[in-house]
C-alpha positions in Angstrom: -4.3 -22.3 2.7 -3.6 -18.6 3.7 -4.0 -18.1 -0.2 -7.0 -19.5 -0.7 -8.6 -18.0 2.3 -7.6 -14.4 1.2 -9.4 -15.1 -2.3 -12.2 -16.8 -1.1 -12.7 -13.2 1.1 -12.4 -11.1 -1.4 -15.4 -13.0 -4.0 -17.4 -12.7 -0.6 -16.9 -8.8 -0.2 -17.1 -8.1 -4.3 -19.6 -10.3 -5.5 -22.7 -8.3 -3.7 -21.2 -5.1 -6.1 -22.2 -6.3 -9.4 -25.1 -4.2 -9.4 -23.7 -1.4 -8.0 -20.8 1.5 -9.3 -17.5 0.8 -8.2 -14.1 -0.8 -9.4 -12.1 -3.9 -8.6 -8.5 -4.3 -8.8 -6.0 -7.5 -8.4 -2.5 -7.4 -8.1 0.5 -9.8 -7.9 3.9 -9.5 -7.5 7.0 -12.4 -7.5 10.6 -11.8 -6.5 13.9 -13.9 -5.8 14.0 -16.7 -3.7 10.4 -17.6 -4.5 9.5 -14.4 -2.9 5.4 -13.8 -3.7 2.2 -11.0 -3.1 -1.0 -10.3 -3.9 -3.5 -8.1 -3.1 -6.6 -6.8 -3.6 -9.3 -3.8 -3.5 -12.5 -2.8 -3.9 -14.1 0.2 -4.4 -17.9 0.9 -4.0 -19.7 4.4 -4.7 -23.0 3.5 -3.1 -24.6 7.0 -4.3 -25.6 8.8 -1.1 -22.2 10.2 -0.7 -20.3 7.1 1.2 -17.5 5.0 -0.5 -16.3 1.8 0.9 -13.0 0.6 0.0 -12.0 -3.0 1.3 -8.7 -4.6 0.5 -6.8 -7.2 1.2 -3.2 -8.4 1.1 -1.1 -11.2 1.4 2.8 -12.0 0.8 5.4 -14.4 1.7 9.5 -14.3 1.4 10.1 -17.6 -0.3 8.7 -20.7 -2.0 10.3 -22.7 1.4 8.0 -24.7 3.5 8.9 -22.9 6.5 7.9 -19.1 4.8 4.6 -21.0 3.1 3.3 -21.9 6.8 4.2 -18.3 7.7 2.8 -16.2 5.1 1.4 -12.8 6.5 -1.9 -11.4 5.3 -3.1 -8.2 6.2 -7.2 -7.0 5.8 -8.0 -2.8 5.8 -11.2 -1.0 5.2 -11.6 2.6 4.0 -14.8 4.6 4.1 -15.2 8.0 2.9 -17.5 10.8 2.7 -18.2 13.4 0.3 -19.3 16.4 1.9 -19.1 18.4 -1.6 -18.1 17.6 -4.7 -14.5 18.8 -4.1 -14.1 17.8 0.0 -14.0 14.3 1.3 -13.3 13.0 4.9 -12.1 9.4 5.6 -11.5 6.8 8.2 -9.8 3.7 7.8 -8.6 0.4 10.0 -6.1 -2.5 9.0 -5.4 -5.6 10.9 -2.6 -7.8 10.8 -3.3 -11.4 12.3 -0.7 -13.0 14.6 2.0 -14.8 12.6 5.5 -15.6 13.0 5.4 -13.4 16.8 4.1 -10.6 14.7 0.5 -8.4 14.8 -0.7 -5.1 14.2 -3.6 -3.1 14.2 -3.7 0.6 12.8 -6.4 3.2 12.3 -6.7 6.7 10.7 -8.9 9.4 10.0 -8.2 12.2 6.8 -9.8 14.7 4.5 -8.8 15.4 0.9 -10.1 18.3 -0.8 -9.6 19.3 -4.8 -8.6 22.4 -5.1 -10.7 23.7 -8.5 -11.8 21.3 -11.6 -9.1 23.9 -14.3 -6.3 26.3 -12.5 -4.0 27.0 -15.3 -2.0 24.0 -16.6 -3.4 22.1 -13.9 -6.7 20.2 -14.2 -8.2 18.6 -11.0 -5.3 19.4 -8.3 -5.8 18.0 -5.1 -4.3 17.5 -1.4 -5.2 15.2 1.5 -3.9 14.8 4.8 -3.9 11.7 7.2 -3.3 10.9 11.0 -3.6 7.5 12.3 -1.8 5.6 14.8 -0.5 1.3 14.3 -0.2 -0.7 17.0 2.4 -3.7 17.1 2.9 -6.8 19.3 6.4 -8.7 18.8 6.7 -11.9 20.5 10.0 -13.3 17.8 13.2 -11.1 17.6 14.8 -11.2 13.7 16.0 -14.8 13.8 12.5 -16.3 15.1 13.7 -16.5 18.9 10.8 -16.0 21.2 11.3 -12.8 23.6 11.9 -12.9 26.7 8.7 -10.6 27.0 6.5 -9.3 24.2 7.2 -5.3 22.7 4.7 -3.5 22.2 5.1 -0.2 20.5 2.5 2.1 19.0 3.7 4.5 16.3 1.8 7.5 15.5 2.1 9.5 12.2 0.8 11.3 9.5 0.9 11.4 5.7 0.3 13.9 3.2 -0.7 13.7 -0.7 -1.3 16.0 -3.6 -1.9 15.2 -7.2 -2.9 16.5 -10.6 -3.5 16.6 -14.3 -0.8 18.1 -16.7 -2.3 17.5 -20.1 -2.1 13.8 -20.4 0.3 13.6 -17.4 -0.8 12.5 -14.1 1.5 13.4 -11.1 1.2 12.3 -7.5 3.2 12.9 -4.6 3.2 11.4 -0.9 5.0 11.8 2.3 4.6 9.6 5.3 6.1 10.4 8.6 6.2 8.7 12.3 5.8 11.5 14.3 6.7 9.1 17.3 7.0 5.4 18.5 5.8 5.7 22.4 8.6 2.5 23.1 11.7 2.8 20.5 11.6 -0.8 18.6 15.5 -2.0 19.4 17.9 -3.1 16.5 16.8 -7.1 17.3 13.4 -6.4 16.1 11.3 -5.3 13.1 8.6 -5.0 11.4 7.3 -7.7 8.5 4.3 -5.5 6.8 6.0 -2.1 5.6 4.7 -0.7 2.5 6.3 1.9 0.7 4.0 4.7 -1.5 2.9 3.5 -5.2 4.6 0.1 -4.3 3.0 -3.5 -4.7 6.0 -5.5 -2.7 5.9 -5.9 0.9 9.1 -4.6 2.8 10.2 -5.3 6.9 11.6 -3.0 9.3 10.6 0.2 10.9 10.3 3.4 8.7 10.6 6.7 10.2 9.7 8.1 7.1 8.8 7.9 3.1 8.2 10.3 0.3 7.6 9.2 -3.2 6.3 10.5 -6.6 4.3 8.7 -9.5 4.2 9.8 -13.4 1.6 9.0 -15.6 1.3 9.3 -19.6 -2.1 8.8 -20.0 -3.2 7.6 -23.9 -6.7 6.1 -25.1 -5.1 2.7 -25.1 -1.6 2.8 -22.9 -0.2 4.1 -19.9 3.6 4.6 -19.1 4.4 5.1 -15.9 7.9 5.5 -13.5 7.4 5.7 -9.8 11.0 6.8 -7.7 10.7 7.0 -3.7 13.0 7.5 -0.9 12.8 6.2 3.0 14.5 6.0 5.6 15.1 2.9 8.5 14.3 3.5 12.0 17.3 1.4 13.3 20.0 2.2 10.7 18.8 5.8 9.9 20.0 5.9 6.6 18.2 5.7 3.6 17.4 3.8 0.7 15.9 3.9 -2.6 13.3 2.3 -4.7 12.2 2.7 -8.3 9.5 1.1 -10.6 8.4 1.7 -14.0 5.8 -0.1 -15.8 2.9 0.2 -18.8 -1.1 -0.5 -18.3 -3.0 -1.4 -21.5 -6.7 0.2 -20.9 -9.2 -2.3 -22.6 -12.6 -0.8 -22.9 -13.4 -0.8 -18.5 -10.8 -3.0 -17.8 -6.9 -2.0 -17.5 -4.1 -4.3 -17.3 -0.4 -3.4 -16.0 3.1 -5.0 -15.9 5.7 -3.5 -14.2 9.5 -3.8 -12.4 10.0 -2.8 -8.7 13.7 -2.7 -8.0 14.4 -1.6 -4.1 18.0 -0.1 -3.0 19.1 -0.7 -7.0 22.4 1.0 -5.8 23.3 -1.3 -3.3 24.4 -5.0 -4.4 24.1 -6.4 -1.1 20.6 -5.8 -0.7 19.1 -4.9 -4.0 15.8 -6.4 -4.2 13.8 -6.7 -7.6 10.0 -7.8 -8.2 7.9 -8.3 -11.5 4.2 -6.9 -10.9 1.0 -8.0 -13.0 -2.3 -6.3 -12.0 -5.9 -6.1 -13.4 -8.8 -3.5 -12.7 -12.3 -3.5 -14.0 -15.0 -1.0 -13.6 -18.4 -1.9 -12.9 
């Protein structure tokens, strides 16, 4: 039912677009153990200078009864302003409804800003930076026992990007960091909507911090492309890996991708591994 809602949604928010420039992209992702995702974006260029980017996710841990009942979804919405052609600011909300003793609400502001359209080798660089704080409320510890009183935490952080054209490459780079959590989450609880940079699968826990780097060979008709990133737990304070590689096939406005995610690929114990599909169409 939680699937059907979150498509139903997104036809609502997309189909007023037809008319209007933008881009659409759907993407799903399946692990082990019945493990599943999906999510979905919008972008809209509505020509005075605003663009609107809704999106929408939704995941769940297994094919079991019990995790089908308590899939999580999660809604955000991104708008954006270009003051010039080569500086944009932005602001953005995300909502996470109540499920399984879990919510969250976050909220950002940014600006990104290219830095010329040709500097040497480099064609279009650019650089953001974001701010934003997320709320949680816990009622459940890690094993679904109700607390004896809800934790609340809020984390605040900040991210930075940059990216560019090298020839047919395409290179991005981001870092996330949680400057602070105002009430330190203890080792009995977690978080179950963590996202990792250039990632389609969902992760849990608390991450203090992420940085990751995407590759691109761009073609008329394919794309290759590896994705490597490194984080660190809150809790454990170690860190851990994850890797992706993949290939998009670019038909006329439309682009589809298949790709591998494989999370902590050194570590038997908790290796994870998930098979994307994705679509996007321009309009």
């Amino acid at each position: 039912m939680l699937r059907l809602r979150f498509l139903l949604t997104l036809v609502l928010l997309v189909c007023p677009w037809v008319y209007s420039y933008g881009q659409l992209h759907f993407a799903s992702v399946h692990g082990e153990r019945g493990y599943a995702a999906m999510r979905g974006v919008g972008r809209l260029d509505l020509d005075n200078g605003f663009i609107l980017t809704p999106s929408g996710g939704y995941y769940r841990m297994s094919d079991s009864e019990e995790d089908e009942n308590g899939a999580t979804a999660k809604a955000a919405l991104l708008a954006e302003y270009e003051l010039t052609d080569n500086f944009r600011l932005a602001a953005g909300a995300s909502y996470i409804p109540k499920k399984l003793g879990f919510q969250n609400v976050g909220y950002g502001i940014g600006a990104q800003y290219t830095l010329c359209y040709r500097c040497g080798i480099f064609k279009r660089p650019l650089i953001g930076v974001y701010a934003g704080q997320v709320r949680y409320k816990v009622d459940n510890d890690l094993r679904g026992t109700p607390l004896a009183g809800r934790f609340k935490t809020v984390a605040t952080g900040a991210s930075a990007l940059a990216g560019s054209e090298i020839g047919r490459f395409w290179l991005q780079a981001r870092y996330d960091k949680v400057i602070k959590y105002n009430n330190k989450p203890p080792h009995d609880i977690t978080s179950n909507w963590t996202e990792i940079p250039f990632m389609t699968a969902v992760v849990q826990g608390f991450v203090s911090d992420a940085l990751a780097a995407r590759l691109a060979y761009r073609t008329r008709w394919i794309t290759p492309y590896a994705v490597y990133a490194r984080y660190r737990y809150l809790v454990r304070g170690d860190h851990a890996v994850a890797v992706a590689a993949g290939l998009a096939l670019h038909i006329g406005l439309t682009t589809l991708t298949g790709g591998v995610e494989i999370f902590e690929p050194n570590r038997d114990e908790t290796r994870k591994t998930y098979f994307s599909l994705s679509a996007s169409t321009e309009f």
